[in-house]
ROKOL-52097 format. One record per residue (C-alpha): residue in three letters; y negated, x negated, z. Coordinates in steps of 0.25 Angstrom, whole numbers, plus 5000, padded with zeros to 4 digits. Example, Ala and Ser with C-alpha at 12.3 -4.5 7.8 and 13.67 -1.06 7.14 Angstrom:
BEGIN
Ala501849515031
Ser500449455029
This chain:
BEGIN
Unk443746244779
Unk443046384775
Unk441446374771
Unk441146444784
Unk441746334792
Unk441146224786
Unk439746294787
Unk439846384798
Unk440246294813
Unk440646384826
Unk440746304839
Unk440946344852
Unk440446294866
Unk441246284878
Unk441046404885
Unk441546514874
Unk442746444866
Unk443546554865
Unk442446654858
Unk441946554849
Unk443346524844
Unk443446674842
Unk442246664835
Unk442746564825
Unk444046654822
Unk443046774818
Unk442446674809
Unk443646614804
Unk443046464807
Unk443646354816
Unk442846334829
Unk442046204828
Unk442346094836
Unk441446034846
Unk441745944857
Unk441045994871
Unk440945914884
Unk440345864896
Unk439945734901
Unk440145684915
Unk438945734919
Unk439045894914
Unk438145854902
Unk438845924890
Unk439145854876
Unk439345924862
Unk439945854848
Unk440445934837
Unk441645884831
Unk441545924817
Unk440245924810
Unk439146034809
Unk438345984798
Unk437546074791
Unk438446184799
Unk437946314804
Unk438446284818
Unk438946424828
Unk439046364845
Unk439546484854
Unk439346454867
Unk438946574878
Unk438046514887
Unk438746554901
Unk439946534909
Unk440046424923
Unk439246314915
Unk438246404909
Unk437146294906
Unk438346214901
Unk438546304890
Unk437046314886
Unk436846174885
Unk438246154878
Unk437646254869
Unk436446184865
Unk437046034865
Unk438146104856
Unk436846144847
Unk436046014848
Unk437545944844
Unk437446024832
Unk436046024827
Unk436245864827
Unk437445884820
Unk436645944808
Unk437146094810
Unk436446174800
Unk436146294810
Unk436646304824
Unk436846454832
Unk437246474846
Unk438046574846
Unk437746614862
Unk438746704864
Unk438146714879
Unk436746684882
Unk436446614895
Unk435346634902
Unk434746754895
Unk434646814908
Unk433346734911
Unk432546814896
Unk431246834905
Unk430446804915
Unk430846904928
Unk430146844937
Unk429146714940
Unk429446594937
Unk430846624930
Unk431446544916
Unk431646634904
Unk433146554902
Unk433546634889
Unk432346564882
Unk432446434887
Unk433946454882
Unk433446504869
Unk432446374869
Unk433746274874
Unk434446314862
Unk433646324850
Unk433246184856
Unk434446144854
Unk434546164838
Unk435146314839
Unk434746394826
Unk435246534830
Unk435646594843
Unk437046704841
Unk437246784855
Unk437546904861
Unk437047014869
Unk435946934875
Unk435446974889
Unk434047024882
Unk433847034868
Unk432546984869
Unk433046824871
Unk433446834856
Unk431946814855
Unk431846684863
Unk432346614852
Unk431646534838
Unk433046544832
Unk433846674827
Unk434746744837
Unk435946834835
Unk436046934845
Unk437246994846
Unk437847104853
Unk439047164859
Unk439147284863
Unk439647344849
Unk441047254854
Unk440847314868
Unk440647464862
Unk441747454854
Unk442747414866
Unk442247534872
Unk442447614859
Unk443847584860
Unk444147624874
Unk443747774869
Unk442947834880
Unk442547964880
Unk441147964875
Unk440448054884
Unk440947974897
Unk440547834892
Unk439147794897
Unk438547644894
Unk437747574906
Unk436747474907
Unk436547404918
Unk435147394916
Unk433947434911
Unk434047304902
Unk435247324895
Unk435047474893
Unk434847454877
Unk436047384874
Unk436847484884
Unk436247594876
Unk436847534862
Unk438147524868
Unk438147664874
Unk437647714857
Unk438847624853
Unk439847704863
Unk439047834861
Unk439047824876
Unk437847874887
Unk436947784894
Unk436647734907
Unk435647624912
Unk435647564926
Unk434247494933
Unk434947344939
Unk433947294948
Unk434147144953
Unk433947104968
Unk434346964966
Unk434746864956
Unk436246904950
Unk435947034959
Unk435947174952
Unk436047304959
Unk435847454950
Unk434747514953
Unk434747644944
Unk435747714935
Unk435247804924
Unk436247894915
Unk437447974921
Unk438747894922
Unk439348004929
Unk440748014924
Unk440547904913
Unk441347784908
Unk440147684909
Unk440147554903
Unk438947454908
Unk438547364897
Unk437747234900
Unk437547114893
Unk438147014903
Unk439147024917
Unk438546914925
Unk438946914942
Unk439447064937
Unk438547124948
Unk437747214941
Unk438847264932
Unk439447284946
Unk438247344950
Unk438247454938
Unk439647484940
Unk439647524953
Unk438247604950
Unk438947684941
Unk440347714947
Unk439447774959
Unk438647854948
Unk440047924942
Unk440447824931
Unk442047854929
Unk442047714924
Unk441347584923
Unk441447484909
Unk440647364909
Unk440347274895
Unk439547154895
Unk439447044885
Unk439346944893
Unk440346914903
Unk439546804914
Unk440346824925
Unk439746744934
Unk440046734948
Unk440646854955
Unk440746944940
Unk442146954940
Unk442347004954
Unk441147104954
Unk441847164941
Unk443247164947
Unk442547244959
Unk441647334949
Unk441947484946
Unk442347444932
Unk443347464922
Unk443047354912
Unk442147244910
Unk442047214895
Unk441247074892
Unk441347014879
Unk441746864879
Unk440446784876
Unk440846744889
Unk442346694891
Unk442846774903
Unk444046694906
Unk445446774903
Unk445946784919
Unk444646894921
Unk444846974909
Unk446047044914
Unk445347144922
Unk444047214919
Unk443447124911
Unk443747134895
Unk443247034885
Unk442847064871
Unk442546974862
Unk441046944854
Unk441746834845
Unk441946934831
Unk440446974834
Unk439946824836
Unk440746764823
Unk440146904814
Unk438846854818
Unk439046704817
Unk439646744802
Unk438346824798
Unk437546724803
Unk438146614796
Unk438146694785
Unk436746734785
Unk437246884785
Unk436646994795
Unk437046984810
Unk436347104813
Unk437247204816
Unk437947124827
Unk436747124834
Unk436447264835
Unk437347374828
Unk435947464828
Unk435247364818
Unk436347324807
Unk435847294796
């Protein structure tokens, strides 16, 4: 058994398996082992099987899917299990963050769930928070402890580097004012132009385009969010921009939700790919259509690595600041 693996102990919660034992090959460590289940009642139980004394302890859980409450509280019983087992240090590696939709109050009388998340888990004995692409940047500041955030697009621009489009007819879109900075970095990255759309909301889960600024005339667009939910406003931007003159439609998310109708309004959409990264497991029966999966784990273990090793995780945040 290596130094790393005696020191350094990576466990996985039940919703993303297959990432964290892709996580584990990239570090060369054995995935710990940790027995997960359920009581008559729903409630969830958690014991480690080997033991994390004086271990710095690495949970991967995305906190979405069916059961997504589940999954947070498997996440923070899975931290309490290991503070009383004596871990040294204990980081959620989050590779999605539920509920960071809720970041502010929109309107009276509403929660702010990202920070009562944030509160939940360093509650629960979590010394460091590892995620990506949050929903705003700003929820890394709802925490006492240090966060990681992490990014994807340099995985997203380099699988659209490689389809070698011409580079005067590609033209990254952000689906809204909100994400227009980070649609911005991808389009510098592709050396691409940039268009912005206005979304307006007339209902919860409800998103309709209300305005479309740039020319797409001609262009391979590709819309760049940070998350698919119910797919209707990706829907909604595809359909914009076909009717604006867009010769075709990409989408790229990082976070595949699909909730509810998702899969059947991106079937129907006027697109030719819709490329997610898989902090999300999309099961293998959807990805043999649109959808394309790439994967986050090299770029999660690079940073579970320097973290460990109290080296500089700074340019896997942003490729603008490495230092």
């Amino acid at each position: 058994m290596t130094e790393m693996q005696k020191s350094l102990a990576l466990f996985s919660g039940s919703v993303s398996p297959e990432l964290a034992e892709k996580i584990a090959d990239v570090l060369g460590v054995d995935l710990g082992k940790v027995k997960l289940e359920k009581f008559a009642n729903g409630e969830i139980y958690a014991r480690y099987l080997e033991s994390v004394r004086g271990a710095d302890v690495f949970i991967v859980q995305s906190v979405a899917g069916e059961h997504v409450n589940d999954a947070l509280m498997e996440l923070l019983i899975m931290a309490d299990a290991a503070k009383r087992a004596s871990a040294r240090t204990i980081t959620a590696v989050i590779t999605h963050y539920g509920y960071s939709r809720q970041d502010r109050k929109a309107a009276a009388r509403e929660p702010i769930t990202a920070k009562l998340v944030a509160n939940l888990l360093t509650t629960a004995g979590v010394n460091r928070v590892m995620s990506i692409d949050l929903h705003q940047g700003q929820i890394q500041g709802f925490f006492d402890v240090p966060v990681d955030h992490l990014t994807a697009l340099p995985i997203l621009a380099d699988y659209f580097k490689a389809k070698n489009f011409p580079k005067d007819k590609v033209c990254v879109v952000s689906p809204d004012v909100g994400r227009a900075k980070a649609a911005k970095k991808l389009s510098d990255m592709l050396e691409a132009d940039l268009a912005i759309m206005h979304k307006g909301r007339p209902g919860h889960n409800k998103a309709e385009i209300t305005a479309l600024i740039g020319d797409v005339d001609g262009k391979i667009c590709i819309i760049n969010d940070d998350m698919i939910d119910t797919g209707g406003t990706i829907a909604a931007a595809a359909a914009t921009l076909k009717a604006n003159g867009a010769e075709e439609v990409y989408i790229c998310a990082t976070h595949p939700v699909f909730s509810g109708p998702a899969y059947e309004r991106l079937e129907n959409a006027p697109v030719k790919e819709v490329v997610v990264c898989d902090t999300i497991p999309v099961p293998l029966e959807r990805q043999t259509g649109k959808i394309k999966v790439v994967s986050v784990a090299s770029l999660f273990a690079r940073a579970i690595a320097n973290v460990y090793g109290n080296t500089s995780v700074s340019e896997l945040f942003d490729p603008d600041f490495a230092l």
